[in-house]
N, C-alpha and C positions, 0 to 999 in steps of 0.2 A: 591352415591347410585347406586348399580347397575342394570340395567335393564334384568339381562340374568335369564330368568327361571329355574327352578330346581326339579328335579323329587323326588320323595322320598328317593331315594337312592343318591339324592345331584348331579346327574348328570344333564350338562345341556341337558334342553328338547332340541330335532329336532322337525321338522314339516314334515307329510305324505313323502313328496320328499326328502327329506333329509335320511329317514328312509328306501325308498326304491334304494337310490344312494349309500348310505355306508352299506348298509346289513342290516336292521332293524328284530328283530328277526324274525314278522310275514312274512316280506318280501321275508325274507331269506326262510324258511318254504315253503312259493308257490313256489318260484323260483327250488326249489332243487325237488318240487312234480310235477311242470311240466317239468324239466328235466328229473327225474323219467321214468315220462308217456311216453314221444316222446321215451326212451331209449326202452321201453318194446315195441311201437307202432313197431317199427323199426326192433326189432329182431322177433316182431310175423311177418311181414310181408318178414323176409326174410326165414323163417321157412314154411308160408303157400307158399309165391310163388306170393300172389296177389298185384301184384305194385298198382292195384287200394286205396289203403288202406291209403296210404302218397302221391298218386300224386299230382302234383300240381292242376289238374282239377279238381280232388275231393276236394282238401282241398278251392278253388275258389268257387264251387260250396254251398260249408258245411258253407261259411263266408255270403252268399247272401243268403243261408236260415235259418241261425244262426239271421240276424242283425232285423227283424220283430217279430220276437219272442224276441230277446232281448230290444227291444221298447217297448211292451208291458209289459216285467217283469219292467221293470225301472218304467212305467208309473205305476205299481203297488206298487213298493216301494215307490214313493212317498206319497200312496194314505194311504196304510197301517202302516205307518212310524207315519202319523198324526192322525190314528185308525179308518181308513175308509176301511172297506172291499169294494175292488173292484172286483165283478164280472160279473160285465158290462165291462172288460174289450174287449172282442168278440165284442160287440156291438158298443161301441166306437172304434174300428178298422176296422168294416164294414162302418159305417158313414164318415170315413176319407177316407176308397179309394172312394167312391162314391163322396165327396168333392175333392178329386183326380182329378178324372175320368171327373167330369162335367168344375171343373177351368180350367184343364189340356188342355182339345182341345180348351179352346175361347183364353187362356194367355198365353198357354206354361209351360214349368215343374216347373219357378218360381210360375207361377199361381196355379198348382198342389201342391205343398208344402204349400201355403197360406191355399188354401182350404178344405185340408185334414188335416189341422193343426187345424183351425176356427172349421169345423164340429164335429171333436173328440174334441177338448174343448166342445163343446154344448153337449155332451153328458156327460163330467161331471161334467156342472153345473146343466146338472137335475138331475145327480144321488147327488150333493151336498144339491141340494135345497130338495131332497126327504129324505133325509139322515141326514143331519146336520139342518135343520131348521123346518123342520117333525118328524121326530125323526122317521121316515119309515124302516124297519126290514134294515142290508146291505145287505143281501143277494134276500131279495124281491126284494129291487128298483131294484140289478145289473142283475138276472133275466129276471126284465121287459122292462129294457132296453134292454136288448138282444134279445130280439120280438120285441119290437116295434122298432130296429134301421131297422130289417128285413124288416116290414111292410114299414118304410119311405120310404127307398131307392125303393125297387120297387115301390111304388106311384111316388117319383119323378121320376124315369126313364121314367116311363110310361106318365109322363106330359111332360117332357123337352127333353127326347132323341126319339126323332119323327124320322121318316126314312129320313128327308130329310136331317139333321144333319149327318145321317152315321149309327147310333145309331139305339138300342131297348129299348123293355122294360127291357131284363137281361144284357145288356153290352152298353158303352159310343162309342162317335166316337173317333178315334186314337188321340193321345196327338199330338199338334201344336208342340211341339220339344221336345227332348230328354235330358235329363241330360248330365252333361259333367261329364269325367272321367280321371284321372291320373294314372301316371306309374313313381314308383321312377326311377328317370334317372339314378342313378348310378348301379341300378341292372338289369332295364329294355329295356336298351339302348345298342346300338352296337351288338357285337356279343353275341350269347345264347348260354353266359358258363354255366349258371344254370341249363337252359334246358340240355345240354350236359351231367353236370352233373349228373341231376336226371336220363337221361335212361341208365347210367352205373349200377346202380343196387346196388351201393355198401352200404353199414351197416352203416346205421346213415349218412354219408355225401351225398348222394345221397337225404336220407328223408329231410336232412335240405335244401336242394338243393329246394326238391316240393313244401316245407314249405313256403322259398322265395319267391319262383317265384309263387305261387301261391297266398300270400295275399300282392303283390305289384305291380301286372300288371291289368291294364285296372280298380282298384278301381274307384268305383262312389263317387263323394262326398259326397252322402247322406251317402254314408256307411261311410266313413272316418268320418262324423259329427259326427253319431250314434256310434261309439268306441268311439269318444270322448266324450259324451256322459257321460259313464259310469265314468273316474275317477273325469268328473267334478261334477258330481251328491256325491260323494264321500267326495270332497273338501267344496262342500257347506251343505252337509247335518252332513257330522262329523266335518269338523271343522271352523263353523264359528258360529257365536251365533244366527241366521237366523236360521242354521239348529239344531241349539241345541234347541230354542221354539218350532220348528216343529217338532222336536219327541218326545218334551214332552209332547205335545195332543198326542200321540199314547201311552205313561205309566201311567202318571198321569194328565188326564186335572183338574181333581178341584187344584190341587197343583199349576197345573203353571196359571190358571187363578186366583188363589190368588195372585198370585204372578206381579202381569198384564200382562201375556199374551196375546193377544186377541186370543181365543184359536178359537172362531167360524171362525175369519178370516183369519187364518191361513190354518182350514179343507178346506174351501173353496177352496184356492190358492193350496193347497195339489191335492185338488180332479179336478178339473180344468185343473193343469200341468199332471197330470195321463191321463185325455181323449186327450190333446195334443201332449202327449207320444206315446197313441196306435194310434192316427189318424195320425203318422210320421208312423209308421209301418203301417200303412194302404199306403199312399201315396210312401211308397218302393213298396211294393205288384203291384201297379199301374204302377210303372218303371220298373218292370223286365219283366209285360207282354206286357208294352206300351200301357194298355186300361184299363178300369174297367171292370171287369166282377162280374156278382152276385154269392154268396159265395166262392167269392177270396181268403174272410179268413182261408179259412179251415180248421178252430177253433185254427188258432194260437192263439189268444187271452188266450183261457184255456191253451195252452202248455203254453206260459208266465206264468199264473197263477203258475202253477206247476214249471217252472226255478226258480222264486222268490222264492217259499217254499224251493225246494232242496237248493236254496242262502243263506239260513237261514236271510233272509228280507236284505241283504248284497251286493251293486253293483258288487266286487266282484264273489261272487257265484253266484248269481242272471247269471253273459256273461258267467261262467263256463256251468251254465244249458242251455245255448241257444247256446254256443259253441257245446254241446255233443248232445244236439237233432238235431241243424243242422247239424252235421259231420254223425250220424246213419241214417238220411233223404239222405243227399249226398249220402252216400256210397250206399243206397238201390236204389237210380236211374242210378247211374254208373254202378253197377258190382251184380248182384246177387250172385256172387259164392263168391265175397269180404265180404259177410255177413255173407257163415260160419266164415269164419278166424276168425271173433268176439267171435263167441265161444272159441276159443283159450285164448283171448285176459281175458274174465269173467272168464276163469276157471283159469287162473295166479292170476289176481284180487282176487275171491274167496278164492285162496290157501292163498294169504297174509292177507286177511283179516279170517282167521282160524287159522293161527298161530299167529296174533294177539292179538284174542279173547283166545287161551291158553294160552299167555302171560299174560295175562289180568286176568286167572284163571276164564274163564265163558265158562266152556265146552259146555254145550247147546249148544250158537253159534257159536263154535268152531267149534262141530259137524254139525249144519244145515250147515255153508258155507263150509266145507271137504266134504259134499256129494255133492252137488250144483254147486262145483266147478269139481268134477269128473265127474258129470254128463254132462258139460258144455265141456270137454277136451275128454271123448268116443260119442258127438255128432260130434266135430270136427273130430274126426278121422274114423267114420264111414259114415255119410253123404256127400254127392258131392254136392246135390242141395234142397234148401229148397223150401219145396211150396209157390208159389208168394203169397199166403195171408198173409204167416209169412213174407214173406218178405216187404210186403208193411208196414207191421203194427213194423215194427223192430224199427222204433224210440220211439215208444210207450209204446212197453216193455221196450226200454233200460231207459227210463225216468223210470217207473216202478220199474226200480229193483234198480235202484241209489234213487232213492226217500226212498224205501225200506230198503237201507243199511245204509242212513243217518239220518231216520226220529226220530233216539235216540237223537240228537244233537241239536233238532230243537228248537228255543225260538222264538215267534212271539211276539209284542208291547203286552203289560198287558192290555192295551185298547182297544186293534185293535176290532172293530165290537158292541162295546158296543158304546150306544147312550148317549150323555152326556148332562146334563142338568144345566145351572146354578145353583147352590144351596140346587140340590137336593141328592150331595153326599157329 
């Protein structure tokens, strides 16, 4: 008898890596759309002029403010995967740098990673216990958790971080030691051909040059965990039977608790690994400033919120959306003038997605992104300098307008946010 699996079409099945090491259709699909993109990335930037745009210090920069934001969308697809709206996700990311912040100076950065791990779980076992065993609105508890983690943290500052520690009432005293960090040897060792590389300027090999050198010098291992991260969230939530019960409380829980499930103990361990998700993205937060400060978060929490949606609930989409807010965040603290060039960059994007939509025969949007996209290519080419409001707020729009162009596509869990009751459905 034989053991090899067999798809419909009588082929044998591959598994995830299998699929993406021999070309798997969907595999193939991302692979050829982020070649694509780096291709466009490369010729806008040798068109505007602004090397800011692919350097390697931007793109360094864009991965250390991408990987908090992408903690927190994970911690959310966990949450909503098993039909738990998280929006206590802000609040369980404040809670963990603050458990950062205080383990951090007595233990050092192992201590810091406990702490801000422990804390943001505690925040969602009481959004579970308010949620899953209350049957509490999701949106109410995640709400009032995100006031009340406010209110904690500053009462505990104000108890434990006394002047004589170092500390106040809004910020912790310095972490007892720093995280260690890595550099692949073979790209980042010896002479700096990469670098050399990249300030020749030249079309696509220069960019892939910044690209290198920029996400394999000096990485933290929090961050190298936190990529990693994402494909294992991937491997256990599609393809093990573990993560196939747990997203069937996020479509049908009477189904799968007929089926014995244990659907309540699953939400739980769902909503639990979510607060320990954003309270890692809180304890990064902690590492790039080396202290706790109060509203550290600076409502990454909700930008997560918003990479999950754009992810369409997908680990996937989910690091594409926390790649592209932190790359629009980078670029707007390196280069102001590198912010028009993006207008370039929307108005290419825009034109493709217009001749698309005529392909498609839906003139409408055909028409709204051919003006949008015009619009976006005579601000480029009349503008020098945008006002620093727009410019601080440019990750916001850019999240914005891709939320905007994708949210036709979007399918969230059939349960996600509804309260389930044994027996009563």
């Amino acid at each position: 008898m034989s053991t090899t699996a067999t798809t419909r079409t009588g082929r044998p099945s591959r598994g995830p890596l299998t699929d993406l090491l021999t070309g798997g259709g969907r595999a193939r699909r991302v692979l050829w759309l982020l070649a694509g993109l780096w291709l466009l990335f490369s010729l806008v930037r040798v068109v505007s002029g602004e090397q800011e745009l692919t350097s390697s210090s931007t793109l360094a920069a864009a991965l250390l403010l991408a990987v908090p934001i992408g903690l927190a969308a994970l911690g959310g697809l966990w949450s909503e995967r098993a039909g738990v709206v998280n929006i206590g996700l802000e609040g369980m990311m404040v809670l963990g740098t603050w458990g950062a912040g205080w383990a951090g100076y007595q233990w050092g950065w192992v201590g810091a990673v406990v702490g801000g791990v422990v804390f943001g779980a505690a925040g969602g076992l009481l959004h579970a216990i308010a949620t899953v065993t209350f049957g509490v609105d999701h949106v109410v508890s995640g709400v009032a958790i995100n006031i009340l983690a406010a209110g904690v943290v500053r009462f505990l500052s104000e108890l434990l971080f006394t002047e004589d520690t170092g500390g106040g009432p809004t910020q912790s005293p310095a972490l007892a030691s720093d995280p260690p960090s890595l550099s692949l040897p073979l790209l980042s060792s010896g002479p700096d051909l990469l670098g050399d590389l990249e300030r020749r300027g030249w079309f696509l090999l220069s960019d892939l040059a910044g690209l290198l050198r920029g996400l394999t010098s000096g990485v933290g291992l929090l961050t190298l965990f936190a990529v990693l991260l994402v494909p294992l969230s991937y491997l256990l939530l599609w393809h093990t039977a573990f993560g196939l019960r747990l997203r069937s409380c996020g479509e049908n829980p009477a189904a799968a608790d007929s089926l014995g499930v244990p659907v309540y103990r699953l939400k739980y361990l769902a909503v639990i690994t979510s607060g320990a998700l954003a309270g890692l993205g809180g304890v990064f937060l902690v590492f790039v400033a080396g202290i706790y400060r109060e509203g550290q978060t600076g409502g990454r929490g909700f930008i997560g919120l918003a990479a999950l949606i754009f992810g369409n609930w997908r680990p996937g989409g989910l690091a594409a959306g926390a790649g592209l807010f932190g790359f629009a965040d980078a670029l707007q603290l390196r280069s102001q003038t590198a912010v028009v060039a993006l207008l370039l960059l929307i108005a290419v994007l825009l034109a493709g997605v217009a001749v698309h939509q005529a392909v498609r025969r839906k003139p409408v949007q055909a028409v709204l992104a051919g003006v949008f996209a015009a619009a976006a290519l005579v601000g480029f080419l009349t503008i020098d300098r945008l006002p620093e409001g727009i410019v601080f707020f440019t990750p916001h729009l850019t999240t914005l307008l891709v939320l905007s162009l994708a949210s036709q596509r979007l399918r969230m869990p059939k349960a996600d946010g509804l309260v389930y009751r044994r027996g009563e459905h």
